[in-house]
C-alpha positions, 0 to 999 in steps of 0.5 A, a space after each residue: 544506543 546499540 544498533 538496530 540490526 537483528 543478530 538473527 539475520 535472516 538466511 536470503 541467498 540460496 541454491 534451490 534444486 527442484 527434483 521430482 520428488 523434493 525441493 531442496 534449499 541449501 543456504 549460501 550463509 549457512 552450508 552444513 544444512 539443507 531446507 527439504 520439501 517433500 512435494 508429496 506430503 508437503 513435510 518440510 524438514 531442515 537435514 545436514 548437507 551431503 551433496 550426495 542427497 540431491 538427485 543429479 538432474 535437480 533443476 536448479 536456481 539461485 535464489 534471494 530469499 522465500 517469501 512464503 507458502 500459499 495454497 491453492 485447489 492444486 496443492 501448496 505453491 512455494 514463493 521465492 525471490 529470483 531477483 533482487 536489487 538494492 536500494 541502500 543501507 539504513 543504519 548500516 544494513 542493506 535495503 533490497 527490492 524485489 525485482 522478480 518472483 517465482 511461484 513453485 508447486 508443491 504438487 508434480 501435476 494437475 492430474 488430480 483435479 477436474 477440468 474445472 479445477 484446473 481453471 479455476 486453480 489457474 485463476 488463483 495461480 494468476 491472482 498471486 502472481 499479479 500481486 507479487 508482479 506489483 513493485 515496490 516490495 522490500 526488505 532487508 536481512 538484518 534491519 527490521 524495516 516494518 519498525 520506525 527507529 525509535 520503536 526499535 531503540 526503544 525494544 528491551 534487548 531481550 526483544 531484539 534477539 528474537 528472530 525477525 517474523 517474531 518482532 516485526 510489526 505485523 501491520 505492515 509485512 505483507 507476507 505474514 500469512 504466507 510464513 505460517 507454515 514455516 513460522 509456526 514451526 521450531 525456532 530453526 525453521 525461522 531464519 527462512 521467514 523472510 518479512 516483506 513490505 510493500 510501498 515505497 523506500 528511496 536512500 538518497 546521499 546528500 551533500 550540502 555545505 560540504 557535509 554529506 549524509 543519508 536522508 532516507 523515505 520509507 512509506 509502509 502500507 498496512 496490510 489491514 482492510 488493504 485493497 483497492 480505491 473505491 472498493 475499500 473506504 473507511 474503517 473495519 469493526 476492529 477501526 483499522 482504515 482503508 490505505 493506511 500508511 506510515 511514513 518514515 523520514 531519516 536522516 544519518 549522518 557519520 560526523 556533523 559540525 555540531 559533534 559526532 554521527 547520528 541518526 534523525 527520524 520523523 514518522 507521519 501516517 495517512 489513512 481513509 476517513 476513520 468512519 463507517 462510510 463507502 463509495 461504491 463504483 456504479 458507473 458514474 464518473 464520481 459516487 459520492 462517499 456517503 456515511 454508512 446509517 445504521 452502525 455505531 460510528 462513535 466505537 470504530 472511530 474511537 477504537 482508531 484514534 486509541 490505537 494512534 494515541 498508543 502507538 505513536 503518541 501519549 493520552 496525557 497530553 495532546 499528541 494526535 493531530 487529524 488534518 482532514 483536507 476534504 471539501 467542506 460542501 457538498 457530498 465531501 461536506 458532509 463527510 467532514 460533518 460526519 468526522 466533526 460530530 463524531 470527534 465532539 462526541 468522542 472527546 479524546 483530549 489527546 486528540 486535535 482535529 485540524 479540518 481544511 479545505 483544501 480545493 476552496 482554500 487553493 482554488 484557482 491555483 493559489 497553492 501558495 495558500 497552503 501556508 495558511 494550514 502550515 501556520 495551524 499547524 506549526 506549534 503542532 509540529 515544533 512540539 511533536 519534534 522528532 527522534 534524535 540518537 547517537 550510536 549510545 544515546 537517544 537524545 529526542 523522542 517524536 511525542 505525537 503523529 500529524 494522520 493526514 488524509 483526503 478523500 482517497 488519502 492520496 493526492 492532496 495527503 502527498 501534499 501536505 505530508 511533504 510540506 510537514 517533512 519538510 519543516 522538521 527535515 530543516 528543523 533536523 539539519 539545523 540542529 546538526 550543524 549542517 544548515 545555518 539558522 537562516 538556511 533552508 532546502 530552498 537554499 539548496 537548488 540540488 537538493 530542493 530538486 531531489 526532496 520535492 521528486 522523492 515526495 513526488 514518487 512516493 506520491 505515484 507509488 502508493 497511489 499506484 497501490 491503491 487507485 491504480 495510477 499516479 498521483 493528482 497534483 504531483 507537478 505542484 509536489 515536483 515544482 512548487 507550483 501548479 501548472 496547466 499541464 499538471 491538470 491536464 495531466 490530472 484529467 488523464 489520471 482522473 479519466 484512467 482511475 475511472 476505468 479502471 476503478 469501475 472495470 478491473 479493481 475486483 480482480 486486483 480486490 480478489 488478489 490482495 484479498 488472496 494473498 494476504 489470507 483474507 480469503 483461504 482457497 478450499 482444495 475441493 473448490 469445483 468439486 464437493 465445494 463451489 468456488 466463489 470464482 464461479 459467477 455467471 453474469 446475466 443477459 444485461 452484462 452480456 448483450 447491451 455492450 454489444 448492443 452498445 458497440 453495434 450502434 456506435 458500428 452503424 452511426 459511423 459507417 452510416 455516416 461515412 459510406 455514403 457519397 451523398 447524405 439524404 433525408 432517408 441518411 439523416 433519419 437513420 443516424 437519429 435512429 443510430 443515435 438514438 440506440 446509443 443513448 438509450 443503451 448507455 440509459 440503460 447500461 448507467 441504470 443497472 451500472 453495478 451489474 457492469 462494475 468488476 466487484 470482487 469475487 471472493 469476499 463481500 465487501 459491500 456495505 451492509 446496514 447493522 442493528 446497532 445503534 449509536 
């Protein structure tokens, strides 16, 4: 198999000068030529180099790569890379994260717009900036890291030669939208469109029995129906669910006891329940997540469960595995009834649905009767198999996908994914050579440690990206075992995703929603057009969390001033009381006027005509 490498390797390390009038990039891999800006027309041109071009008193910086452009009210903005480090290399090619960021605009100054402008174009400057200052994104020159490697062996070679924006899976660069400008230009203006994911990789050397290897995890975030907890739940028209993600397990190895060096690797994916449904935040510590009425719930799931089939499995065998780890009670209950209904009616012999409960099943913290769901599933997983190749042979393909989720597709997803990578991780070395039949990772203290803490942070990461905090249940991932500090710990996370799902998710919901082009700002926005940003909140938002605060200010002076507490002490700290609770009766009442819902799109479920 020939390497997966691109030959259009993708032009990262540059001197950029900025002058008054120009930008200049001038590659460090390709010297004789020059990427020029005009900030004033916003032209963009690839000229031969001559010092003599750039204006002697260009500010200038090194630079790791662009990751796009993107319009604001005030004009374009150029998105580069100024830091970098590298994680590893995958077949041979460096892996880079992105470590820091700048935001250049095209336009000189602000003159031309409004005060208001002004504001607002700083607001969405900020947005921008927030998504680009979350961690976690990568990418590599020359290794086309959106694809698993068997898409990539399995690409034509014609494929192969065309530049990387061109072939990589759009599902998961994360700057697409920003490269259009340069994208949709001639074939030259392509080696600058640098693709980026957002999640989670970590390259790892190992060393067991004396053989040493690379074991690799790649978690990529779809940039489809993308966005925050409770704000975005389900699926969207075209069946693409909220918080899918595909993760990759590899192994490389130079020289194994069983023959020459390879590569193994082993994808699985997680997304939101693959329905119409939503829960939105209101104030309350847990809304329940409630099937939307109304809409054809049969299409949008069957338009998802044929594109899983396409892309990572067969519609002639069974090559789709849904494990549903929801409650099977209560508001989650009828969420499952909901999935099961809609599979029954569906009918997609391809497809098996695997429903466990998983809070009943491991309830008083029996997590060892997880083994009972690995049982169901390890014919699945042993017939599934994974993709083997050498240098030229592909020796095993994966024929089909486990698409795991909970309620979040999160904490208890993270669980059983790393409980599913571990078997055919073991099931990989033993078939190299380097495990004996009777080994496993448990066999391995060093190597256990490292598996179940890479599993663990790629639990954190990618609930970071879409609750806001770590991951629930991650002691049990780390150490094999739930512990009454892990669930102490789970209440400070549960608490925090409370405050931070209800009062700041819109803001983080506006900026994905920004940079991904969900959302395309109108230049005259504050002038001939009015901005979305522009929202006033009412007299409830405004005055009862002062109210609120001024109540709780007097009960405790009232009560801690005093040298003495009287009869006339007691009635006022009723009265104080009182205010509180009625305040926070009413706060709770009119809860969604509080919530920070998003500004820029309407997200809230709306009932449709359809009928199932």
């Amino acid at each position: 198999m020939s390497s997966p490498s691109s030959p259009n390797a993708i032009v990262t390390d540059m001197d950029l000068f900025v002058s008054s009038d120009k930008m200049y990039l001038h590659p460090v891999s390709s010297p004789t030529e020059l990427l020029v800006i005009d900030r004033l027309t916003h032209y963009i041109s690839i000229v031969g180099y001559e010092a003599s071009i750039i204006p002697s008193n260009s500010e200038r910086k090194l630079i790791y790569g662009v990751i796009g452009i993107i319009g604001l009210i005030a004009g374009p903005y150029l998105v580069v890379i100024t830091a970098v480090s590298q994680v590893g290399t995958v077949a041979g090619q460096p892996v880079m994260k992105i470590e820091s960021t700048d935001v250049i605009p095209f336009p000189k100054t602000t003159l031309h717009l409004t005060e208001e402008q002004v504001s607002f174009n700083s607001s969405y400057l900020a947005m921008a900036k927030r998504v680009l200052g979350t961690e976690y994104f990568y990418y590599s020159p020359s290794y086309d890291i959106s694809h698993s490697m068997q898409r990539l062996a399995n690409f034509p070679p014609e494929f192969k030669m065309m530049p990387m924006i061109d072939r990589s899976d759009e599902n998961f660069v994360w700057n697409h939208h920003l490269l259009k400008d340069l994208s949709s230009r001639e074939p030259e203006f392509k080696k600058y469109c640098l693709p980026i994911i957002h999640g989670f990789v970590s390259i790892k050397s190992v060393t067991v029995n004396g053989n040493t290897f690379s074991w690799t995890l790649i978690s990529r975030r779809s940039v489809h129906r993308a966005g925050t907890r409770l704000l975005i739940r389900g699926v969207n028209s075209e069946g693409h669910p909220a918080n899918f993600v595909e993760t990759e397990q590899i192994v490389e190895y130079s020289k194994s006891p069983n023959g020459s060096g390879g590569r193994c690797s082993h994808v699985q994916v997680r997304g939101s329940i693959p329905l119409y449904w939503s829960q939105m935040p209101n104030l309350k510590y847990k809304p329940p997540p409630t099937p939307i009425s109304g809409v054809n719930q049969i299409d949008v799931c069957r338009k998802h469960l044929n594109d899983l089939v396409s892309a990572y499995g067969s519609p002639d065998r069974s090559s789709v595995v849904l494990v549903n780890l929801i409650n099977q009670t209560g508001a989650e209950g009828r969420m499952e009834e909901e999935m099961r209904k809609t599979l029954d009616t569906i009918r997609n012999p391809a497809v098996k649905y695997v429903p466990f409960d998983f809070h009943h099943e491991c309830r008083k913290m029996r997590w060892d009767r997880l083994s009972l769901l690995m049982e169901r599933i390890c014919r699945d997983i042993d017939d599934f198999g994974w993709f083997h190749s050498t240098e030229e042979t592909i020796l095993s393909e994966q024929k089909g996908i486990f698409r795991v989720n909970c309620i979040d597709s999160l904490d208890r997803t993270n669980v059983v994914q790393g409980l599913i990578g571990r078997r055919v991780l073991e099931h990989q070395l033993r078939r190299i050579g380097i495990f004996m039949p009777t080994e496993s990772i448990t066999s391995h203290s060093t190597f256990e440690y490292l598996y179940r803490n890479v599993w663990a942070d790629n639990a954190d990461i990618i609930s970071i990206q879409y609750s806001g905090t770590g991951a629930l249940k991650t002691d049990f991932t780390r150490t094999g075992k739930r512990t009454h500090l892990g669930v102490i710990m789970d209440g400070v996370n549960s608490l925090t995703r409370y405050v931070k799902n209800n009062f700041y998710d819109g803001g983080r919901q506006d900026a994905t929603d920004l940079f991904l082009g969900n959302y395309e700002v109108n230049p005259g926005e504050g002038r001939s057009v009015k901005c979305p940003l522009d929202q006033k909140k009412d007299w409830k938002f405004l005055s009862l969390p002062l109210i609120l605060l001024w109540a709780v200010a007097m009960f405790f002076i009232t009560l801690l001033i005093p040298a003495e507490h009287t009869t006339e002490t007691l009635i006022y700290l009723l009265f104080w009381l009182a205010m509180i609770a009625g305040t926070l009766f009413v706060i709770v009442i009119f809860g969604t006027e509080f919530v920070d819902y998003p500004k820029l799109t309407d997200i809230r479920p709306k009932k449709s005509n359809k009928k199932e």
